[in-house]
C-alpha positions in Angstrom: -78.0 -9.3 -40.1 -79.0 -13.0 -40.7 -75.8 -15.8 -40.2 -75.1 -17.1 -43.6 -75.9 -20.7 -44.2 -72.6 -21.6 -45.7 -71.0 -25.3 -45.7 -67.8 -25.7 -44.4 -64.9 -24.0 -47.0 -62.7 -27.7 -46.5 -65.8 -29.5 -48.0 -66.8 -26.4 -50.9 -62.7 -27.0 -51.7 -62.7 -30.9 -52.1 -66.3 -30.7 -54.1 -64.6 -28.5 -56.3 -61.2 -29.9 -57.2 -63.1 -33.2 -57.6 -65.8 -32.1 -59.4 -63.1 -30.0 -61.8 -61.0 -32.9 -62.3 -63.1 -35.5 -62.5 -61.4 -37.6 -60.3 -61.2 -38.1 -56.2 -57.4 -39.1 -56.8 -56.4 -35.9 -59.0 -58.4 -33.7 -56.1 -56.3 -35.0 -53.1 -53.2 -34.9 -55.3 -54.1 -31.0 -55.9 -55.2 -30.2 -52.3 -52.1 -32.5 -50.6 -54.6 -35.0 -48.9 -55.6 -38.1 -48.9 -58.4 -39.8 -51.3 -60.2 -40.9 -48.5 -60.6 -37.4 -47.0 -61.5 -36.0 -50.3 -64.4 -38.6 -49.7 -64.9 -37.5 -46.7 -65.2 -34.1 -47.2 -67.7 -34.7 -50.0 -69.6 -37.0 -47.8 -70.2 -34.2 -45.2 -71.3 -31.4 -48.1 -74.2 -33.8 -49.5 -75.2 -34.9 -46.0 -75.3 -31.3 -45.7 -77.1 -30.4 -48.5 -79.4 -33.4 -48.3 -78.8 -34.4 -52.3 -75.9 -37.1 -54.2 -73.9 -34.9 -55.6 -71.6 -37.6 -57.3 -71.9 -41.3 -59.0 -69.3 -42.9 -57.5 -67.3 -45.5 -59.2 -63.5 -47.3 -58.9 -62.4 -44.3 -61.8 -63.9 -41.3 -61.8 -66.3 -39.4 -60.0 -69.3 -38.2 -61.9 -71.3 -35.5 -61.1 -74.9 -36.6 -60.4 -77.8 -33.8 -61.8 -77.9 -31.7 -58.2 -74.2 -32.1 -59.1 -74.3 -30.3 -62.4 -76.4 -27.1 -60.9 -74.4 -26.8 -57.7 -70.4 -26.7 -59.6 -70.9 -23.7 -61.9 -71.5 -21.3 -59.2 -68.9 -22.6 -56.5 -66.2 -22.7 -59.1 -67.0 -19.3 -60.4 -67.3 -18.1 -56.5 -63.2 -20.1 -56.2 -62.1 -18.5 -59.6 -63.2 -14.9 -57.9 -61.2 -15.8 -55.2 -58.5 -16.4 -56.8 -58.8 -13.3 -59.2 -59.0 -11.2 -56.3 -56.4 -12.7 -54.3 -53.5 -12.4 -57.3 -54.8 -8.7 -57.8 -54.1 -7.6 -54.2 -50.8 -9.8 -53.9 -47.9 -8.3 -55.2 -46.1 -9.9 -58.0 -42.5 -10.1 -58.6 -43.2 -8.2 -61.6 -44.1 -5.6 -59.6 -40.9 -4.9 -57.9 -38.6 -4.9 -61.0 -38.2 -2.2 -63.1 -36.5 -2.6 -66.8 -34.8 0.9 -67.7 -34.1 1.6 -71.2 -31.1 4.2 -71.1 -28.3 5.3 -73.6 -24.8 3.6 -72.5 -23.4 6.9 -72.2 -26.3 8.4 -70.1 -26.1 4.7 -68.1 -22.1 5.4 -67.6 -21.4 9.0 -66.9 -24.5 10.1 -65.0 -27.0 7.3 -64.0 -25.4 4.1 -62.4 -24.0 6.1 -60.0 -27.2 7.5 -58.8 -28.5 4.0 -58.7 -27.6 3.6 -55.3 -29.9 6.7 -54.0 -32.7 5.0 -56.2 -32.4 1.7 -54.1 -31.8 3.2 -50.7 -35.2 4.8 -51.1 -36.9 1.7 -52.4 -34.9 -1.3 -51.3 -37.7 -3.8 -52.6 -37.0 -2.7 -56.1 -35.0 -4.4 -58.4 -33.8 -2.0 -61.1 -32.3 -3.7 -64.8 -30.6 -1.3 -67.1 -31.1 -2.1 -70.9 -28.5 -0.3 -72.6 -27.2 0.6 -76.3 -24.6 2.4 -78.3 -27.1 3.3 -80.3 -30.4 6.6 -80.4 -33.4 4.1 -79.9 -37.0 5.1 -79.8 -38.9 3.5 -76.7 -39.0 -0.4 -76.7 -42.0 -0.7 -75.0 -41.8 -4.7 -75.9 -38.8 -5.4 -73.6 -38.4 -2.5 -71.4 -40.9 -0.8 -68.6 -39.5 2.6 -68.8 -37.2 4.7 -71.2 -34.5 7.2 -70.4 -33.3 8.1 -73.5 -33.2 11.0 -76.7 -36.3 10.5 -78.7 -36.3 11.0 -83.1 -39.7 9.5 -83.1 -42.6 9.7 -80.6 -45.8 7.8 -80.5 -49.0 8.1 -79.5 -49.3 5.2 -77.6 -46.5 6.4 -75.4 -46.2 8.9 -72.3 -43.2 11.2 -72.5 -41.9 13.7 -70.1 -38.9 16.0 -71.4 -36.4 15.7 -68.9 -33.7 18.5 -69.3 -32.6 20.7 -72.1 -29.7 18.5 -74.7 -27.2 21.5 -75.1 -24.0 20.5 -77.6 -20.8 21.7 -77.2 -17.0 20.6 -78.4 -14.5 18.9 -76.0 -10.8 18.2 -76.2 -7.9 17.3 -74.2 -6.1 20.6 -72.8 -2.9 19.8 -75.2 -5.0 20.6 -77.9 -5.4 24.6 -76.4 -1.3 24.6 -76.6 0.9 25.1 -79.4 1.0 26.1 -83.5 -2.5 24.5 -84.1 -3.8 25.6 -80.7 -8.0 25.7 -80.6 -8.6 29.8 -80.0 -11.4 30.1 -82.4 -13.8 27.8 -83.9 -12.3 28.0 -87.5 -9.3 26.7 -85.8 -11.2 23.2 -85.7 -10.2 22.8 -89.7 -6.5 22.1 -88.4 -8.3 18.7 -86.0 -9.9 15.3 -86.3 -13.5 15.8 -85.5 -14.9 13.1 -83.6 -18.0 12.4 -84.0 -20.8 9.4 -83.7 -21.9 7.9 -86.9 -25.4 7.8 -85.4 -25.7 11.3 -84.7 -23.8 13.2 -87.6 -26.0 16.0 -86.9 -24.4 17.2 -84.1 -21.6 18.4 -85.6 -23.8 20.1 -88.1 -25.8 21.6 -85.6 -22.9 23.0 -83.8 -20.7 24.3 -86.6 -23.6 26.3 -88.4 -24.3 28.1 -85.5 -20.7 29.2 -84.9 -20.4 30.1 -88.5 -18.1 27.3 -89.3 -18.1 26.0 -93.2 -15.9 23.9 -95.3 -15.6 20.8 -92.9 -16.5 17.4 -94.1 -17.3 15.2 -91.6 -16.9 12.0 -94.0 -13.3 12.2 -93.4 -13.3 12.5 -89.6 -13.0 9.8 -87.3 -16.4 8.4 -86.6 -17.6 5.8 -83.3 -20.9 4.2 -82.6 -21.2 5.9 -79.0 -20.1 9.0 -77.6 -18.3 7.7 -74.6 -15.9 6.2 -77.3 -15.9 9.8 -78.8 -15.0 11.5 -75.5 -12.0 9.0 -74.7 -10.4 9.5 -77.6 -10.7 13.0 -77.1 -9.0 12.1 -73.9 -5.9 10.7 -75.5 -5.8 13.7 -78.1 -6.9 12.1 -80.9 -9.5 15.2 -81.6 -12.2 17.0 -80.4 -15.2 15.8 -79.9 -19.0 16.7 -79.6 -21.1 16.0 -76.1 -24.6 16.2 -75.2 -25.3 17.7 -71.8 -23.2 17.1 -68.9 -22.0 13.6 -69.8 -18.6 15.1 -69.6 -18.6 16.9 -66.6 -16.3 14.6 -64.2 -13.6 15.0 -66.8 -13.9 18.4 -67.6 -13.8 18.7 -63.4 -10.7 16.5 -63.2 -8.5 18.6 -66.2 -8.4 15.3 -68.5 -11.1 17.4 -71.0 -11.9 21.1 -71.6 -14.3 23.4 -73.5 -12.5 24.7 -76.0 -15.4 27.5 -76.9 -18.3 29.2 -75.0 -21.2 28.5 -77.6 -23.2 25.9 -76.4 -26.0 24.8 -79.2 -29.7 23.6 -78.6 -29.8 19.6 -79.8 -33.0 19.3 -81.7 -34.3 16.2 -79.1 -34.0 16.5 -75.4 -33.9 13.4 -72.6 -36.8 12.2 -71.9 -38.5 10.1 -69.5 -40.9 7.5 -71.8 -43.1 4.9 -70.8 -46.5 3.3 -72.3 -49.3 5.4 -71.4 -51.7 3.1 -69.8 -49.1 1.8 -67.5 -48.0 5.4 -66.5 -49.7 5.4 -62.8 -48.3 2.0 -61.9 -46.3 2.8 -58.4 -43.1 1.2 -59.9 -43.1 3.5 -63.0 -44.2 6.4 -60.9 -41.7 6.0 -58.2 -38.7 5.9 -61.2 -40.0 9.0 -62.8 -40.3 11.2 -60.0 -37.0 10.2 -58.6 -35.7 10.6 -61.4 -36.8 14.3 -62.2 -35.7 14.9 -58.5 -32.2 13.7 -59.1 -32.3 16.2 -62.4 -33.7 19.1 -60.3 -30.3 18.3 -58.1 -27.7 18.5 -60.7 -26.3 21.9 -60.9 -25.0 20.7 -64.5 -28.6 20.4 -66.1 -30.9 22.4 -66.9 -34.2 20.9 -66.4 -37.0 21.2 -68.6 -39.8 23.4 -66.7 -42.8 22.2 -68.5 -44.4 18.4 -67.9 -43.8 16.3 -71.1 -46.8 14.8 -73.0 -48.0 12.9 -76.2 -47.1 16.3 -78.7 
């Protein structure tokens, strides 16, 4: 194979900048040089090249004719370069992920998980975006979702996650005494707790166990259900939970189960992200942890089928 006739890349670099800017003093500004080795370096390439390839005056350097043909295709060979070189170097983008995640979910089960997350990938910087509130994905702000899903768009990859099973919780005084909890009729003598957001949970629950006549207007209503849960802590009712968010206390006697039924939520936890960025390795790397860390819990029940766009 033939050598290539190539100038020298320090002269192709100050023709460039100069001939870009227009100016011998903006080019050794932009390169960290000296004017007089911009000059220079210029000076070797047309002696090289055997043509003027700038009018030279006390202002500005204009390109000469040979000039005007030679620029277009060494700046477009630099700007390739350069294209090339960002798409190969990793960003900082690149290593930080932005997790959309109910506060509950965030609290009881994921943060302190985190640490497993960022053992196995200690380049990643992980930012959890939380609420009190159900949110659909917010693909605008966030790179991945975590989170229970009314709505579901096209545009969007989702991945169910683990079956959303609702049952009651109370504090264990509430299974003692005149108005103890034995059946679920029993739940017309308490305050049901419940979040305003999700009313339906209640609903859900109670229709199943055959429960009528209870208005939840006059209960006592929160805007997340770890608020819910402590109150049913401190005995102020019974309250509804979703999944296993409630499983440390249940473990440590400050909550219990008052009843066995357990009722399918109509939306399960899923794992949501924008569907073209689905294969990037830092969106890739969260969602198969985090089906792994699923897959671990005895508490869940993971969903067996892949999520999609249905």
């Amino acid at each position: 194979m033939a050598r290539r006739d190539l100038p020298p890349l320090r002269a192709l670099t100050a023709f460039e900048a100069a001939a870009r800017l227009g100016s011998f003093r903006l080019a050794a500004s932009e390169l960290g040089i000296t004017r007089s080795a911009v000059s220079h370096q210029v000076k070797s390439l047309e002696q090289r090249l055997g043509v003027q390839l700038f009018r030279r005056d006390a202002r500005r350097a204009e390109l000469t004719q040979a000039g005007h043909t030679y620029f277009p295709p060494v700046r477009e060979a630099f700007d390739m370069v350069e294209a090339q070189t960002r798409a190969l170097k990793p960003s900082a983008a690149d290593n930080e992920l932005t997790v959309q995640v109910y506060a509950t979910v965030a609290l009881k089960w994921l943060i302190s998980r985190l640490h497993d997350f960022e053992k196995r990938f200690p380049d990643m910087k992980v930012r959890l975006s939380t609420s009190y509130f159900d949110w659909d994905f917010d693909e605008k702000n966030v790179d991945v979702g975590f989170i229970l899903a009314r709505n579901r768009s096209p545009d969007h990859y989702y991945r169910t996650l683990f079956n959303s099973l609702l049952t009651p919780i109370c504090s264990p005084e509430l299974l003692r005494g005149p108005n103890a909890l034995k059946a679920p009729e029993d739940l017309k003598k308490h305050k049901l707790l419940y979040v305003y957001t999700a009313e339906e949970d209640w609903h859900l629950w109670l229709e199943d166990a055959g429960v009528t006549g209870i208005k939840l207007s006059d209960r006592l209503a929160f805007d997340s259900y770890i608020l819910a849960q402590e109150a049913a802590i401190e005995g102020r009712g019974v309250a509804m939970t979703i999944g296993p968010f409630a499983t440390e206390e249940i473990k440590a006697g400050r909550l219990v189960q008052p009843f066995p039924l357990k009722v399918q939520h109509r939306h399960n936890w899923l794992f949501a992200c924008n569907a073209e960025h689905r294969m990037k390795p830092k969106i890739k790397r969260f969602e198969d942890w985090l089906v792994k860390q699923i897959a671990a819990d005895p508490a869940l029940e993971p969903y067996r089928d892949k999520g999609s766009n249905k």
